[in-house]
N, C-alpha and C positions, 0 to 999 in steps of 0.2 A: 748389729749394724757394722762395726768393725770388721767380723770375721768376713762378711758377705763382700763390703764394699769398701771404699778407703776417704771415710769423710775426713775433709777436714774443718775445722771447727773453728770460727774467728771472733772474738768479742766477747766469750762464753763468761768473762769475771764482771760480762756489763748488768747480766742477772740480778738483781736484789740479792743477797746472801738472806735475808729471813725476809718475813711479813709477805699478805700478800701479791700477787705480782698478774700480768698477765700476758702470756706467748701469743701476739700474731703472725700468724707465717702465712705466708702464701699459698698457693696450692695449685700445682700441675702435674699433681704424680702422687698417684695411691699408697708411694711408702714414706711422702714428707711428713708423716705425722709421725710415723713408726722411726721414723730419723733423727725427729726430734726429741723425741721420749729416749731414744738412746743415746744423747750425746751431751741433752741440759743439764746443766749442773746441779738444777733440784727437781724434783718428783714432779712430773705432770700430768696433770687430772684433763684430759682432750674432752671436747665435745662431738662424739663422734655419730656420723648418720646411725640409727638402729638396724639399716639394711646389713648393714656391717657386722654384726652381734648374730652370726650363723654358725649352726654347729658348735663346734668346740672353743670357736672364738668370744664367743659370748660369756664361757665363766671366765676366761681367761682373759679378755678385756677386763669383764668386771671385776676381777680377782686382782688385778693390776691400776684400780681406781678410774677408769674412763668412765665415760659418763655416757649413756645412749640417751640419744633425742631423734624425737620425730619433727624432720623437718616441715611437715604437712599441714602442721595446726604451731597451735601457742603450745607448748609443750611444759606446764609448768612445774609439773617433774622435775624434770630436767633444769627448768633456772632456778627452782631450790637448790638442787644438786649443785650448780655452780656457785651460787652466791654463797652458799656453807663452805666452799673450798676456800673461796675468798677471806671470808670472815676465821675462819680457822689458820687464817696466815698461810696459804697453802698458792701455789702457783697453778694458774688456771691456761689453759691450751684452746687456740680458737683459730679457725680457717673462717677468715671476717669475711672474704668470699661468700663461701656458703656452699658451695663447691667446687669440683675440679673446673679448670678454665687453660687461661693462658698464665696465669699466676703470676701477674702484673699489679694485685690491687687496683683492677682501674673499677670496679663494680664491689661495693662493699655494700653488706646489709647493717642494719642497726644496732641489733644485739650486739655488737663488742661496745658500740658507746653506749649502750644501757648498762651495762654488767663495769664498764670501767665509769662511767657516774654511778651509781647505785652505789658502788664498792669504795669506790675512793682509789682504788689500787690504781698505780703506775701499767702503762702497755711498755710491752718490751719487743719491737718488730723484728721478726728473725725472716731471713730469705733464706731459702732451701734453693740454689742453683748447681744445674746438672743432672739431675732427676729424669728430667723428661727429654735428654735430645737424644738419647740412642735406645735400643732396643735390646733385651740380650737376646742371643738367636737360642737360646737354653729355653727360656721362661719369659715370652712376648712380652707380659704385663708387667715386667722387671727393667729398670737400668740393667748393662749388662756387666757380671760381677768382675768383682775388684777395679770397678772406675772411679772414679773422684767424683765425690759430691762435698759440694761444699756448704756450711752454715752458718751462715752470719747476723749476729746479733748486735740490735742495735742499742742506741740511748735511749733508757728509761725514760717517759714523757706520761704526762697528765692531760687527759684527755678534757677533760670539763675548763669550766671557765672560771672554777674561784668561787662560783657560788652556792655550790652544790643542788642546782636548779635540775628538773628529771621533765619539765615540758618538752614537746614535742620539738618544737622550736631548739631548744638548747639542747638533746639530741642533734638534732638532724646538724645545729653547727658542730656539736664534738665531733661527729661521723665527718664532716667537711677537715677538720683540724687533724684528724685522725691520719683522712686519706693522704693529707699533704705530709707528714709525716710517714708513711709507711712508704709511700714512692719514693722520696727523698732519699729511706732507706735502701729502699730496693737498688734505686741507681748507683748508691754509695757501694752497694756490695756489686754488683757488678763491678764497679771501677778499681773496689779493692782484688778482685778474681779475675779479672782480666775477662769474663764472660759479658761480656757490650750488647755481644751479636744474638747468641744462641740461647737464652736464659730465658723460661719461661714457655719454652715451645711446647704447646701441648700431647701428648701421644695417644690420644682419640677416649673413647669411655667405654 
């Protein structure tokens, strides 16, 4: 991620240093995950689509600890796979989206407040801004290299209410607590990057 482009990187000591944790990022661009696993300051286990797990990318995600899920069903594979990262103190990678959008957080699914009540673990909201507003004319599906992308990490927050409750109800308010927190975030990082305007624009699928 360095060599290609010139992130820079803000917040990055707000991490948990152990136990553990969970990365929400936003998502408008096919390489914020791959940005974020090169920049965090501890190991991140992503939940990533299985469309994704092609060719030679597939030992090599898995060789690298990601986690493939199928979005199409309950995947429960896969939320063992996560909640064991969890519970091994391990930081967990999530696009609470669900996928690529405007990468606003204005549409969040529920699995990130299932996985952050289930686990107990703190969310840690990171914005990926810059990603998506230019194109490289090299490699369409790419920012274009050596631009700034920036990544900002916010204040660890606890998503549940205190009483370690997993009804549906108390769900759906952490996912509401959640959201007000990851905007909040998101706006913060724009106003620390000076990106107001352009952040989030998506570059088509």
């Amino acid at each position: 991620m360095y060599g290609l482009w010139k992130p820079r990187v803000l917040g990055a000591w707000k991490v948990p240093a152990t136990g553990p944790a969970i990365l929400a990022v936003n998502h408008s661009h096919n390489i914020d995950g791959p940005m974020v696993m090169g920049v965090a300051p501890r190991p991140t286990h992503f939940l990533i689509k299985k469309e994704a797990f092609i060719g030679p990318l597939d030992p090599f995600l898995l060789g690298i600890g990601q986690l493939k899920v199928d979005r199409e069903t309950t995947d429960r594979t896969a939320i063992t796979q996560a909640l064991g990262v969890l519970e091994n103190g391990g930081v967990l990678g999530i696009f609470p989206e669900g996928t690529r959008g405007e990468g606003d957080f204005a549409s969040l699914r529920a699995g990130l407040a299932y996985f952050a009540v289930r686990s107990g673990a703190p969310i840690v909201p990171v914005a990926v801004l810059g990603s998506s507003d230019r194109r490289s004319r090299l490699v369409k599906g790419l920012p274009p290299l050596r631009s700034r992308v920036d990544v900002v990490f916010g204040d660890p927050f606890d998503a549940g209410d205190g009483t370690g409750r997993r009804t549906r109800k108390a769900l759906d308010e952490a996912t509401t607590r959640i959201q007000k927190h990851l905007s909040a975030h998101l706006d913060e990082a724009r106003r620390l990057t000076g990106r107001r305007e352009n952040a989030g624009r998506p570059t088509g699928h």
